[in-house]
matplotlib code that plots the C-alpha trace (Angstrom):
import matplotlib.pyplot as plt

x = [-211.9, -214.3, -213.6, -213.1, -209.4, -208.8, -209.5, -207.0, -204.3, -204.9, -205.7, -205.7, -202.5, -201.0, -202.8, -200.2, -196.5, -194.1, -193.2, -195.9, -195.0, -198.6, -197.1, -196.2, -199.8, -201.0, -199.0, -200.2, -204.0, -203.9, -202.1, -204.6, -207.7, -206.6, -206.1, -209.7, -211.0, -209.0, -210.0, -206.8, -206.5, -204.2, -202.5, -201.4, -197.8, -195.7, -192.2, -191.2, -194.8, -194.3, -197.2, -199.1, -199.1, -198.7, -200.2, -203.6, -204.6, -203.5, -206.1, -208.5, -207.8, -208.7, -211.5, -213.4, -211.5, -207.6, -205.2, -203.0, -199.3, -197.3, -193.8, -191.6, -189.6, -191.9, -190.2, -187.3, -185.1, -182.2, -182.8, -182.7, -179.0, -179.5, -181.8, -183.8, -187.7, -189.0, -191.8, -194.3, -197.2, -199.3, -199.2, -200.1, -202.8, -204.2, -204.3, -205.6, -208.7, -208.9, -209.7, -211.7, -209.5, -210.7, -208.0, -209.6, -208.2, -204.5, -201.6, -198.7, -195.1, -193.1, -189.7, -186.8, -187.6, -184.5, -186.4, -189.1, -189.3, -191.0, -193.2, -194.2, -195.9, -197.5, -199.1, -200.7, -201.6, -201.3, -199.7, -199.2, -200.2, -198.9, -195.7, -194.3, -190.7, -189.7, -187.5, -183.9, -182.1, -178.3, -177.6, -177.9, -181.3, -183.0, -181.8, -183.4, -186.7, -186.8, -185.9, -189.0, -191.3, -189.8, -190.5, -193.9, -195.5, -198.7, -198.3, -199.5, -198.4, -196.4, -192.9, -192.8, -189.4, -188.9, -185.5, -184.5, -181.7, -182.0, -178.5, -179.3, -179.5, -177.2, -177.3, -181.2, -179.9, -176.9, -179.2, -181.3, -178.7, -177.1, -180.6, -181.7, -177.9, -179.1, -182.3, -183.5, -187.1, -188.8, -189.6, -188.6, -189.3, -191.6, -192.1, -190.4, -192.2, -191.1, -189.5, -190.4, -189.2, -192.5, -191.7, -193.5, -193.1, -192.3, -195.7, -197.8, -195.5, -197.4, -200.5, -199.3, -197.5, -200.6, -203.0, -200.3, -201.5, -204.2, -205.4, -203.6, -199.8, -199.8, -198.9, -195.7, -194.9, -191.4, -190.2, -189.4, -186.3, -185.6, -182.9, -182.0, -184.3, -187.5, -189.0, -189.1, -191.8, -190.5, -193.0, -189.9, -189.7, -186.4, -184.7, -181.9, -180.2, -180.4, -179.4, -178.8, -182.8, -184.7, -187.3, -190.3, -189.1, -188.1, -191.4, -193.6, -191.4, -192.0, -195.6, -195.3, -193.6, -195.1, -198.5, -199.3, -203.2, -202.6, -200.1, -202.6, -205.6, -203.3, -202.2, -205.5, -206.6, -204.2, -204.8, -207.9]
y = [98.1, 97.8, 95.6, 98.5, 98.7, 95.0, 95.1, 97.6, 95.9, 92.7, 93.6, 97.4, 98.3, 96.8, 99.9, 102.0, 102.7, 101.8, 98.5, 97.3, 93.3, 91.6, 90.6, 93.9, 95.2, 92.5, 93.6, 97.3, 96.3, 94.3, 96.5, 99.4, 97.4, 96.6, 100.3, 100.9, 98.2, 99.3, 103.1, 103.9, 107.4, 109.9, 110.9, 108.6, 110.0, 108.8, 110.2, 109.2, 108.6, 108.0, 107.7, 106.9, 103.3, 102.9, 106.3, 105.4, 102.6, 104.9, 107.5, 104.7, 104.3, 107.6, 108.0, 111.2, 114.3, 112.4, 113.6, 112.1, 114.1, 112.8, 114.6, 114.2, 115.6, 115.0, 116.8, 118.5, 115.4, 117.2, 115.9, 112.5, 111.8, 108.2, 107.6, 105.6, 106.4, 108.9, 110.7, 112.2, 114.9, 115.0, 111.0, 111.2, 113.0, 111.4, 108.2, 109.3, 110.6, 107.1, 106.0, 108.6, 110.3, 113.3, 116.2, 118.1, 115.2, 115.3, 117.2, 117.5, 118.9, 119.1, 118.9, 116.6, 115.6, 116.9, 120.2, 119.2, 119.0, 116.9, 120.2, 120.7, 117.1, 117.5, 120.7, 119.4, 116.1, 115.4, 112.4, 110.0, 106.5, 105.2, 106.6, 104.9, 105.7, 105.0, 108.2, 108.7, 106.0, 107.6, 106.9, 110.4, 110.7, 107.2, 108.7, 111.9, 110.2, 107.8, 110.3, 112.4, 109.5, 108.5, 112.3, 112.6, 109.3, 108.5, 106.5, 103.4, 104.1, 102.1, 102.9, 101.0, 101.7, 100.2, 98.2, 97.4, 95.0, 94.8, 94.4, 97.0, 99.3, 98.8, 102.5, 102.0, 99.0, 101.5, 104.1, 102.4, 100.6, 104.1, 105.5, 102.6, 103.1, 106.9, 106.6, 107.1, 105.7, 102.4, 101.9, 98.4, 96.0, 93.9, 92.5, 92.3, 91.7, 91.4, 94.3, 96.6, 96.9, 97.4, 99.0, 100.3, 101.3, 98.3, 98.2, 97.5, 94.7, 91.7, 93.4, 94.2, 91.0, 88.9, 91.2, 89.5, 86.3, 86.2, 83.5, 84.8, 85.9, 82.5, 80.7, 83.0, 83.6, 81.3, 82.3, 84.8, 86.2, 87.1, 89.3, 90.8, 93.8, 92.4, 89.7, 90.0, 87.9, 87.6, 87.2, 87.3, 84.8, 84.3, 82.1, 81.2, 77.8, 79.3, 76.5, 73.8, 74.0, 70.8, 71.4, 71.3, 74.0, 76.1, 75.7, 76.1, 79.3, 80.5, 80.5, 81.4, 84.9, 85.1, 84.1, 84.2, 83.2, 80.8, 79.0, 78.9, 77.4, 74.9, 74.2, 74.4, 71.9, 69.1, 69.3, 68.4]
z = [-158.5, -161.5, -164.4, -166.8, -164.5, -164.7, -168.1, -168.8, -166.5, -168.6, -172.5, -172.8, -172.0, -174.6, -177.0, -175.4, -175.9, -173.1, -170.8, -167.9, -167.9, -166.9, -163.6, -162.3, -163.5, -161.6, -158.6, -158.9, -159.5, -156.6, -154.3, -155.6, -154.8, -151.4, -150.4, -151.9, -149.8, -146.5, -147.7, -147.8, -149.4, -151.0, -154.3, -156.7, -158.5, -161.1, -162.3, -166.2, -167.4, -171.3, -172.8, -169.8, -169.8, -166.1, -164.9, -166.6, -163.9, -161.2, -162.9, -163.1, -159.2, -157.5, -155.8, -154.8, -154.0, -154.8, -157.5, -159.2, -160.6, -163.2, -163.5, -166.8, -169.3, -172.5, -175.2, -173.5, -174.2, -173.4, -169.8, -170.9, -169.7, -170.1, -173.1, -171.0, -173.0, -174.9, -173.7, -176.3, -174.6, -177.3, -177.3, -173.9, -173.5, -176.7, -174.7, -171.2, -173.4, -175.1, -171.4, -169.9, -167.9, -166.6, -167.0, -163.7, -161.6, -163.0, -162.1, -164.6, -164.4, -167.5, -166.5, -164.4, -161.1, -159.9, -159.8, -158.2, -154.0, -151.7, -150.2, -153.9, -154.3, -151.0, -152.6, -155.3, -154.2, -150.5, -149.0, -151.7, -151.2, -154.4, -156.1, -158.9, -160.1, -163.2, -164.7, -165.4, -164.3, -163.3, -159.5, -158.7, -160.2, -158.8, -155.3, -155.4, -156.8, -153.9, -151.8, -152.9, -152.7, -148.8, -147.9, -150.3, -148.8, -146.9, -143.6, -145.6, -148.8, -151.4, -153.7, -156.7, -158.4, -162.0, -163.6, -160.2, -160.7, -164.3, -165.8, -168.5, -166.1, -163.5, -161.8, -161.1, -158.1, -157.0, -156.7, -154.6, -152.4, -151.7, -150.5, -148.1, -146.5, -146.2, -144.8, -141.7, -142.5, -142.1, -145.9, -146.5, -149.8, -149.6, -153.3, -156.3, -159.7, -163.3, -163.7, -159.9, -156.5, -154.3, -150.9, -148.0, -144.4, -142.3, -140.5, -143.6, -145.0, -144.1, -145.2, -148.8, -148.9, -147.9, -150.5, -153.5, -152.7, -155.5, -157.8, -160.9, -158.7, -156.9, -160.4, -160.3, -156.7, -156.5, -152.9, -149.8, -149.0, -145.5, -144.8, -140.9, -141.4, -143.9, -146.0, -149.9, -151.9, -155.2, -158.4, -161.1, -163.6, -165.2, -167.5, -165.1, -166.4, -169.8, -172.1, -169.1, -168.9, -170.2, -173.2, -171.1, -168.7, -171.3, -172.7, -169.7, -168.8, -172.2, -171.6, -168.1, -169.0, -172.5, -172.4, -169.1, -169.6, -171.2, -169.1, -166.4, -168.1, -169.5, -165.5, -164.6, -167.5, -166.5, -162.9, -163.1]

ax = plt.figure().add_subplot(projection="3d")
ax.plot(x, y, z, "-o")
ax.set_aspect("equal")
plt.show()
């Protein structure tokens, strides 16, 4: 990937509306970078776009002849059950020009993606080796998203599904429990970031897992959990002793999730 996409993961996307925490961009650059280098191919998709803060690096990522479709309500914010984001079109497309994005390369549906079907992303794209969800986020809906990426996705693609087990949105994590009970496929988890759920099918786990283990997501790698069916790296930082934790960690974990740069020059510094 060139640095104009790293760039973007790092600085730029904090020119444009909507929540990308830096290690979850870190997750998706790296997980991006290693399909181009394995020449993995297919269409990138995102549901719930925004402004386009997470569907411009998948942009940024295709390579010759791959499409990427971005499915949302925009405007029509009767759909919006939940109030979970506002998207704005005219915002959006203000802001894939700001980075180049050629329009002959997108696909867009403006509407829920309840009416869309799995044959109809397979259409316009082709197999999809990156599909990030991140729409409504009522049980019903987070089911029928996954179950469109499960039926939509290349044989080594990867799921990324947003507010997984955030307590603000409680329906996102039923969703998804309901539809790995359903499914008959091999799509496992194999990461969890700030704020994402990263899955894929069972024979590319330790791949994916292994291409995480970079210079910048080993500071915030904090352990593996192995269940009877997969193994979950998790990169989530998270105030957990509250106000039982000592100044020092408080500050460190301050820095850690807020100024993440920063944090690890000041590691590196006192290493040495």
């Amino acid at each position: 990937m060139n640095d104009k996409f790293w760039d973007y993961l790092r600085n730029g996307k904090k020119d444009v509306a909507g929540w990308l925490q830096r290690v979850d961009a870190e997750i998706i650059g790296s997980i991006l970078e290693f399909q181009c280098k394995q020449n993995i191919t297919g269409g990138l998709v995102e549901i719930g776009v925004h402004h386009g803060k997470s569907f411009i690096p998948l942009c940024m990522a295709l390579k010759k002849n791959e499409l990427a479709l971005c499915i949302d309500i925009f405007d029509d914010q009767s759909k919006n059950l939940d109030l979970s984001g506002k998207g704005d079109f005219n915002l959006f497309q203000k802001n894939l020009s700001m980075y180049d994005i050629e329009n002959s390369n997108i696909r867009i549906f403006k509407g829920s993606s309840e009416d869309v079907t799995d044959n109809y992303i397979l259409q316009q794209v082709g197999p999809v080796r990156f599909f990030s969800i991140d729409g409504g986020h009522w049980k019903s809906i987070v089911q029928n998203d996954l179950r469109l990426a499960e039926k939509s996705l290349s044989t080594d693609g990867v799921i990324a599904l947003d507010d997984y087990c955030r307590a603000d949105w409680p329906d996102v994590t039923t969703g998804y429990k309901l539809w790995q009970e359903e499914t008959e496929s091999d799509i496992i988890p194999f990461a969890a970031g700030s704020n994402k759920l990263f899955l894929c099918r069972k024979s590319f786990a330790s791949a994916y897992r292994e291409a995480l283990k970079t210079p910048f997501l080993c500071h915030f790698f904090s352990k593996t959990y192995q269940s009877e069916n997969f193994e979950v790296d998790s990169y989530r930082v998270e105030f957990v002793e509250q106000d039982e934790t000592s100044v020092k960690s408080a500050l460190i974990l301050s820095l850690k999730m807020f100024r993440p740069d920063i944090f690890i020059a000041l590691k590196s510094k006192f290493r040495r």
